[in-house]
C-alpha positions as CSV (number, residue, x, y, z in Angstrom):
1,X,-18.4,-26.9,1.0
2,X,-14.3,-26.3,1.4
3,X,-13.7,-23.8,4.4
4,X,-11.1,-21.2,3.2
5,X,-9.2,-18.3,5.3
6,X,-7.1,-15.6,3.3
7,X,-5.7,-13.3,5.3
8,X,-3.4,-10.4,4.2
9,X,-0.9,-7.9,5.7
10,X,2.6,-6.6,6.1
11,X,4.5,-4.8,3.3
12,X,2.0,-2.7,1.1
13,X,4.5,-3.1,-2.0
14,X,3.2,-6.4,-2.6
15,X,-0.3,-5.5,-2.9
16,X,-1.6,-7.9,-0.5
17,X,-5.5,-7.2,-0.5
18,X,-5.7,-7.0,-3.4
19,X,-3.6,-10.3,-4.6
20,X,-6.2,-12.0,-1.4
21,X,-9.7,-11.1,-2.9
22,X,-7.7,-11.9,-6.7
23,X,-7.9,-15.8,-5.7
24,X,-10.3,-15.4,-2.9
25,X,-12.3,-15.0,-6.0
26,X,-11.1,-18.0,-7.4
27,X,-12.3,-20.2,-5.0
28,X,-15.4,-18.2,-4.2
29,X,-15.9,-19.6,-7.8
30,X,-15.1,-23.1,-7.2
31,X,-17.9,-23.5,-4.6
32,X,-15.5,-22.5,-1.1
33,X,-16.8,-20.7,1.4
34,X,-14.4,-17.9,2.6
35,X,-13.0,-15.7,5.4
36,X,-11.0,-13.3,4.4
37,X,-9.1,-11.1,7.0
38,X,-6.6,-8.2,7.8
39,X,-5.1,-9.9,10.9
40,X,-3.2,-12.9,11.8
41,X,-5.4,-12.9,14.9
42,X,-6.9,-16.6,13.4
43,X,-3.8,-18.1,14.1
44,X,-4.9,-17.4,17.7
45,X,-7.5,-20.0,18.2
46,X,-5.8,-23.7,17.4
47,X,-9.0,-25.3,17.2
48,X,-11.2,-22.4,15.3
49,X,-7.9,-23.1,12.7
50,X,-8.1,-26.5,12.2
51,X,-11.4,-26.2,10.9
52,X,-10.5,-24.4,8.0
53,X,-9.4,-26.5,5.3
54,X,-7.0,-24.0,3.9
55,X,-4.9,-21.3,4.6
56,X,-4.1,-18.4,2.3
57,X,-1.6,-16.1,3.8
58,X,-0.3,-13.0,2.4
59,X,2.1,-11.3,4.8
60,X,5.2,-9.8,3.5
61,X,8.5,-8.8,6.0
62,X,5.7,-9.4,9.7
63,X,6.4,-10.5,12.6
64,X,4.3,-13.4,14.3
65,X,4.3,-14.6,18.0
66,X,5.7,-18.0,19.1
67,X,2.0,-19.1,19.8
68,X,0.5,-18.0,17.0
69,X,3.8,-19.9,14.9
70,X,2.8,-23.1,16.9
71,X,-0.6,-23.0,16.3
72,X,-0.2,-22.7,12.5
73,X,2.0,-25.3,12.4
74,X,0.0,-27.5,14.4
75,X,-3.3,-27.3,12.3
76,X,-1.3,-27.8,8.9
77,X,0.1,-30.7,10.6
78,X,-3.4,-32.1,11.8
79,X,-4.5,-31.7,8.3
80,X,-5.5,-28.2,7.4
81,X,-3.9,-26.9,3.7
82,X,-1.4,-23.6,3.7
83,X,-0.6,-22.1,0.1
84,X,0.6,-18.7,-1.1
85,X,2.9,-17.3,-3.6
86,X,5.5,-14.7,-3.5
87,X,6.8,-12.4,-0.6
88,X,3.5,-13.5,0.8
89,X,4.5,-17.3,2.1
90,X,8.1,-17.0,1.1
91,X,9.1,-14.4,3.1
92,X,6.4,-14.0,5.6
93,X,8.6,-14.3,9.2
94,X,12.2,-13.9,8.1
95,X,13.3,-14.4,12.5
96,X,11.1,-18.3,12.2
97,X,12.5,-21.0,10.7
98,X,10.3,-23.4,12.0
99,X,8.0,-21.9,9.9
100,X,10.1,-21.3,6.8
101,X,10.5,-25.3,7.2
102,X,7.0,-25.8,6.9
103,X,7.2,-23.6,3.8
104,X,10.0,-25.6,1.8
105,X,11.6,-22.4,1.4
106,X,12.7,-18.5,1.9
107,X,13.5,-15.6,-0.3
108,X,16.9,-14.6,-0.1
109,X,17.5,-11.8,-3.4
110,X,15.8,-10.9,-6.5
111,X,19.0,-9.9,-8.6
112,X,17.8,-7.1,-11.1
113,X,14.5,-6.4,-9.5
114,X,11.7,-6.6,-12.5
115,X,13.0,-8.0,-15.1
116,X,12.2,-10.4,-17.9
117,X,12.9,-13.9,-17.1
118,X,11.4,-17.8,-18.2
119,X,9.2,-20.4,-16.1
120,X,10.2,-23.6,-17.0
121,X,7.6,-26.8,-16.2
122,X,9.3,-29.6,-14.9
123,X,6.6,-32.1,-13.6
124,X,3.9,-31.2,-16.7
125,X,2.3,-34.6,-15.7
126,X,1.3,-33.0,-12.4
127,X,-2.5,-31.9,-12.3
128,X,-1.6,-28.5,-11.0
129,X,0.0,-27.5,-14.3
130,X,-1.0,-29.9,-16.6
131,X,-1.3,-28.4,-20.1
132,X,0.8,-25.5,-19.5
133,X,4.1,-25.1,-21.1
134,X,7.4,-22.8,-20.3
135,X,6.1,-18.8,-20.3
136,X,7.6,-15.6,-19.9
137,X,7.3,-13.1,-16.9
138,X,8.3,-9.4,-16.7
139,X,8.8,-9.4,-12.8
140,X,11.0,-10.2,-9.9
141,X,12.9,-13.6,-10.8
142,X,13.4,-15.2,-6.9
143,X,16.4,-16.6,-5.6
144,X,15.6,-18.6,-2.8
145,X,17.0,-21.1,0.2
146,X,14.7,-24.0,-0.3
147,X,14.1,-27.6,1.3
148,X,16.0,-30.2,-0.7
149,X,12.4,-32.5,-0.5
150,X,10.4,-30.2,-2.3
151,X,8.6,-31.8,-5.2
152,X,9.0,-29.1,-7.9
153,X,6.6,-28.2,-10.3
154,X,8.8,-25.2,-12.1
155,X,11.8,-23.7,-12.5
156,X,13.6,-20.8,-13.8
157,X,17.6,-20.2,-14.9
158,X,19.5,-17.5,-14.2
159,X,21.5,-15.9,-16.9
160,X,24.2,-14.6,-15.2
161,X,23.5,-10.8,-16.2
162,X,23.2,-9.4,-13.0
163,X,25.4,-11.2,-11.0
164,X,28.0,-13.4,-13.1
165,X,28.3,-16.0,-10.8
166,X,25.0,-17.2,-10.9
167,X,24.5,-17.7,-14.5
168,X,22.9,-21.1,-15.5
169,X,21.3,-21.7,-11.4
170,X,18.5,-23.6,-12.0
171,X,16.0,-22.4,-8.9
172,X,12.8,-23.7,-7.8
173,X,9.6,-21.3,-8.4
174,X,6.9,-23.9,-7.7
175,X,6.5,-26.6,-5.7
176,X,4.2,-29.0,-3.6
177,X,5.2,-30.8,0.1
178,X,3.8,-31.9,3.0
179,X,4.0,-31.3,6.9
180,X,2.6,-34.4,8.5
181,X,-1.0,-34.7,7.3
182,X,-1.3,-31.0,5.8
183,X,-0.5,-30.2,2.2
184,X,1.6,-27.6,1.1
185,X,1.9,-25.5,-2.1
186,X,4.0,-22.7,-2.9
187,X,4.6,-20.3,-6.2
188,X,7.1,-17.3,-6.1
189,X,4.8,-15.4,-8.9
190,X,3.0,-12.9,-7.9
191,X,4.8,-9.6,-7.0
192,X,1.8,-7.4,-7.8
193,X,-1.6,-7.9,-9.0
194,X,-0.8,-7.4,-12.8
195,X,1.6,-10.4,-12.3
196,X,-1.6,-12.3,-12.2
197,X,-2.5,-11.3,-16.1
198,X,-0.1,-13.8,-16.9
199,X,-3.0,-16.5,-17.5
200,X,-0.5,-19.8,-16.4
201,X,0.4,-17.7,-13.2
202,X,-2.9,-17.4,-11.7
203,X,-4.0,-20.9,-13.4
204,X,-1.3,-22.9,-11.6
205,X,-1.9,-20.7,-8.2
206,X,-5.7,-21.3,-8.0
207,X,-5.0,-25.3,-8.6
208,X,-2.3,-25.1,-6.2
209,X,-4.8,-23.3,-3.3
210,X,-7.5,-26.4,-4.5
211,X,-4.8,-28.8,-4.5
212,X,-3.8,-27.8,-0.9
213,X,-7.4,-27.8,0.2
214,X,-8.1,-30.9,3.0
């Protein structure tokens, strides 16, 4: 049985327990046993966290301590799996960029706030979104600073509407990477809970948590 830790904090806007017990759900269902916490206070303990096989965070605008950073980084790096979506991973510890490095990425501006906007599937020969085609959210369309090395699962354009000089950005909204022998999968969907009644969001997110699993 697969050894999974959610754990959920920080900014309340983006509903963070319940988005947690959403997919802790999801794997509950695919046979994982999970810990699911209010506190970073795991990342405390390097050893007790490489023994997890993945790691679910969702903590929006926090803070986290250089030891608790390291340790993180470390156990993803020995092997242990870190996936999230949103404000949750993507803009977790906006002071680290060691860790936004291990992310692949960092939110920067969502021009508009919720508005309607397209995912496009770029790699739909990749398990984690295999049969799903381009679909439509009503939400927060991310711009982001991402890693160049990301392999990119998705991708939406911006029109331009909001701020002119954007129009036709093509900017990555999912993607998969690794740091050292930990796997790494990120999706910037998933602002609130009802996000998640988009069936292809939380589809591709619960492969993405199982593909990141050790």
């Amino acid at each position: 049985m697969k050894r999974a830790l959610f754990t959920w904090g920080g900014w309340e806007g983006h509903e963070p327990e319940a988005c947690a017990n959403h997919f802790a759900k999801q794997l509950k269902d695919h046979n994982y046993d999970i810990t699911l916490v209010d506190s970073l206070e795991p990342y405390d303990d390097l050893e007790s966290l490489k023994q997890y096989d993945l790691i679910c965070q969702t903590w929006t605008m926090s803070e986290i301590s250089d030891q608790r950073e390291q340790n993180l980084l470390a156990a993803v790096q020995a092997g242990t799996g870190f996936a999230g979506w949103h404000g949750g991973m993507g803009d977790s510890f906006r002071a680290n960029p060691n860790y936004q490095f291990m992310v692949g990425g960092q939110w920067v501006a969502h021009p508009g706030d919720i508005i309607d906007y397209k995912v496009n599937i770029t790699r739909p020969d990749d398990p984690i979104v295999d049969g799903l085609s381009d679909f439509a959210m009503h939400s927060e369309q991310y711009y982001m600073h991402v890693d160049p090395g990301n392999e990119v699962l998705a991708t939406t354009t911006f029109d331009g509407s909001r701020m002119a000089w954007l129009e036709g950005t093509v900017m990555p909204v999912v993607w998969k990477r690794r740091w050292g022998e930990g796997k790494i999968f990120y999706s910037a969907l998933g602002h609130v809970l009802s996000d998640f009644e988009v069936v292809e969001a939380t589809t591709l997110t619960t492969r993405g948590l199982i593909w990141a699993t050790r």
